[in-house]
C-alpha positions in Angstrom: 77.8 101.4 104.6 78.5 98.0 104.2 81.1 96.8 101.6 83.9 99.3 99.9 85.5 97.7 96.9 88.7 99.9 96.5 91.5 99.4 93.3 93.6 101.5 91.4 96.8 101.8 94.2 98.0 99.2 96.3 96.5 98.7 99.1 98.4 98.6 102.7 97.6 97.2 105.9 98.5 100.1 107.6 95.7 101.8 106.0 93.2 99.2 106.6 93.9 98.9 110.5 93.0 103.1 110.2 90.0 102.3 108.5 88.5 100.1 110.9 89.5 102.2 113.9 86.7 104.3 112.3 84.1 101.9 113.2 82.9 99.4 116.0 84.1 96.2 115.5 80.3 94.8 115.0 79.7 97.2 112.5 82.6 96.9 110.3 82.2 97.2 106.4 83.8 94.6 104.5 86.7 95.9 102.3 87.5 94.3 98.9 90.7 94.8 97.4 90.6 94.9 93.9 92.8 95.0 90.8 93.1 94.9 86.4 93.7 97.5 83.9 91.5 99.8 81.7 92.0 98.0 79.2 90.3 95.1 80.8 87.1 96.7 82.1 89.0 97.6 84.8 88.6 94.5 87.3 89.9 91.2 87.0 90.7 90.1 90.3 89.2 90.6 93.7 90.1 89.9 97.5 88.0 90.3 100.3 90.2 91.2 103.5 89.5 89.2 106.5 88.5 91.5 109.3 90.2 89.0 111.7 93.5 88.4 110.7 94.5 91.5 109.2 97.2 92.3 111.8 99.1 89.3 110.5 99.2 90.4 106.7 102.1 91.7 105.8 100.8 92.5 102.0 96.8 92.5 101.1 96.9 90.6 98.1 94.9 91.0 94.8 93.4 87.6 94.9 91.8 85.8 92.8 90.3 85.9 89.4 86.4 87.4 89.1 84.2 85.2 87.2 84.6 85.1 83.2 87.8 86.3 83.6 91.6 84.3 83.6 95.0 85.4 84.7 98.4 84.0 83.8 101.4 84.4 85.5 103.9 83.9 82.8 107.8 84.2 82.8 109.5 86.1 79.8 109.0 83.3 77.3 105.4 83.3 78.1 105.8 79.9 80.1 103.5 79.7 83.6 105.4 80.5 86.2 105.8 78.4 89.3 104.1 79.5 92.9 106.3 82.0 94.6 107.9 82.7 91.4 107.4 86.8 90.5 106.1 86.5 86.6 104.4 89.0 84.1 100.2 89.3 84.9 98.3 88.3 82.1 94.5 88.6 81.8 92.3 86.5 79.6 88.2 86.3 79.3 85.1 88.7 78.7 86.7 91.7 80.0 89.5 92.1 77.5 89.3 95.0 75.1 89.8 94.6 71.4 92.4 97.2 71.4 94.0 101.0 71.5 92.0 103.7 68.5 94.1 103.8 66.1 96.9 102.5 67.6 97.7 99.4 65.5 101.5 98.4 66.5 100.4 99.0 70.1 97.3 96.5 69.8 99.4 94.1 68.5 102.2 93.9 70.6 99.7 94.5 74.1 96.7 92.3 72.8 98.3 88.8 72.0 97.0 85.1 71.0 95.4 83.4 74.5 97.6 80.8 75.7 94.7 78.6 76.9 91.6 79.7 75.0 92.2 79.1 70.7 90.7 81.9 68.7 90.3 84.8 72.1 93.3 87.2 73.1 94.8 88.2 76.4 96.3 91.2 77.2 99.8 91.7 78.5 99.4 94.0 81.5 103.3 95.2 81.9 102.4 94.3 85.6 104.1 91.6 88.0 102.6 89.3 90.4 103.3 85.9 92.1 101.1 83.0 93.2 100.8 82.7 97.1 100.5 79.3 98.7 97.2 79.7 99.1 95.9 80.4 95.9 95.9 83.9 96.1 97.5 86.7 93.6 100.3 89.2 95.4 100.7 92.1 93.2 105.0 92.8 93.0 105.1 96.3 90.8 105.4 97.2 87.0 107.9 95.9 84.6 108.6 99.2 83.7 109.7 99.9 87.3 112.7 97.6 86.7 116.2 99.3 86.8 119.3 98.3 85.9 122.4 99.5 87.9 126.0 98.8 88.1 125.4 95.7 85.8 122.2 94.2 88.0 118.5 94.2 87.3 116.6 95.4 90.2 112.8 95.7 91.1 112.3 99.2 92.8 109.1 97.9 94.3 111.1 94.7 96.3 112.7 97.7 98.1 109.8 99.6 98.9 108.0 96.9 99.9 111.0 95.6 102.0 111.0 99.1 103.8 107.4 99.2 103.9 107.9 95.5 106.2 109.6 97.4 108.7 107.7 98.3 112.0 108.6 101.9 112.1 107.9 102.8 108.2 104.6 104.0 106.9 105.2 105.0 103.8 108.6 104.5 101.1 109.6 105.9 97.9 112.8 104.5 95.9 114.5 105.8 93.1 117.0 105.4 90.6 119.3 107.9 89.3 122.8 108.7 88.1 123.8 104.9 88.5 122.7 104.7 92.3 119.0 104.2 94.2 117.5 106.5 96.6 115.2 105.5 99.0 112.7 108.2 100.6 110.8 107.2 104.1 108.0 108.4 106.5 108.2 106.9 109.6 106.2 106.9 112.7 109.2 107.7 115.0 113.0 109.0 114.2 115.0 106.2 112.6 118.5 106.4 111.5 119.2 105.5 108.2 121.6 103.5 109.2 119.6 101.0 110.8 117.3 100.9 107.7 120.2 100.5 105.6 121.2 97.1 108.1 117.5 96.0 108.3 117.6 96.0 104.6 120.7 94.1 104.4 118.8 91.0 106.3 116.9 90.6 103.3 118.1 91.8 99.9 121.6 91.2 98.5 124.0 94.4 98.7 123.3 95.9 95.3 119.8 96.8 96.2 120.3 98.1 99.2 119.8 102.4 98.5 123.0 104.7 98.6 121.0 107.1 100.4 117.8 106.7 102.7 116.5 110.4 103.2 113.5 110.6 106.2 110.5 113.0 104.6 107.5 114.7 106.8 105.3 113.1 103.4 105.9 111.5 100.4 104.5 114.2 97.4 101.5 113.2 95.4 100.2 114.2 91.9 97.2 115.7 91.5 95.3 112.5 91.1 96.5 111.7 94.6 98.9 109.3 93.3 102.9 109.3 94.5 104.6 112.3 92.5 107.8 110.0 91.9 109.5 112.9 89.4 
């Protein structure tokens, strides 16, 4: 085997590093992280993971747009959204569907004017992203994954991924419900939730910062294998 292109969840270091621990270092497959919606042949952006420097990526990112294909990263009025600045994903070009059966309202409000190219549409993905330095996409969660608690807008994902940054957790949940945020962990040793809790508050202002962190033996999956959030 030589080269696994994998999509459809985001894709964590952790689970790379495991990967390659399968195989000599000289035979190594490439992996290629990809990433886009059904609704635009599926791919519209691809990174290739450097086998060398994987043990300083923090988050694999979703990289770049594939050939005959654009993406925008556009804030709520639809204007480009500066690097580093977490936006709404976009996608323009050959890929992009002409629209849901029979589903007319839908179409319209998902399937909208391109920006950029007169006469062709783009679809609006409901997904968030940011430009890295480098030119690469980072992938930052759904808009529909927003919450709004006590007053404040908060992205679920920013705390997942914030847990997800410490050493000791391999895998995070978070919730809302009832006006307060859960957070669920698996972690490779016993860790207090109190010294989550203050690891948290390092980065992310008070309001986000879970009422509860609750340690699991696993995090629950559908039958599709993908996190069983209900």
């Amino acid at each position: 085997v030589k080269h696994f292109i994998i999509g459809g969840e985001v894709l964590k270091p952790e689970e790379v590093k495991r990967f390659y621990k399968v195989f000599k270092k000289n035979d190594r497959p490439y992996i290629t992280n990809v990433y886009g919606p059904t609704e635009c042949c599926v791919d519209a952006a691809a990174y290739t993971i450097n086998q060398d420097n994987i043990s300083n990526i923090k988050r694999i990112p979703i990289g770049t747009p594939i050939k005959n294909c654009s993406i925008y990263i556009l804030d709520k009025q639809q204007k480009p959204v500066p690097p580093g600045v977490i936006g709404e994903l976009y996608i323009g070009g050959e890929g992009v569907g002409r629209g849901y059966c029979n589903r007319e309202e839908l179409t319209k409000a998902k399937f909208i004017p391109d920006l950029v190219h007169s006469g062709e549409k783009m679809y609006k993905t409901g997904d968030l992203g940011k430009w890295n330095e480098d030119g690469n996409i980072e992938f930052a969660g759904r808009i529909d994954r927003q919450v709004k608690i006590r007053g404040f807008r908060i992205e679920l994902d920013e705390i997942i991924n914030r847990l997800l940054s410490h050493r000791n957790v391999q895998e995070a949940v978070a919730i809302a419900h009832n006006d307060q945020i859960y957070a669920y962990t698996v972690c490779k040793d016993t860790q207090p939730p109190s010294q989550l809790k203050e690891y948290l508050l390092e980065y992310l202002p008070e309001y986000m910062i879970p009422t509860v962190i609750i340690g699991i033996d696993k995090i629950p999956l559908t039958n599709n294998g993908k996190t069983d959030v209900k």
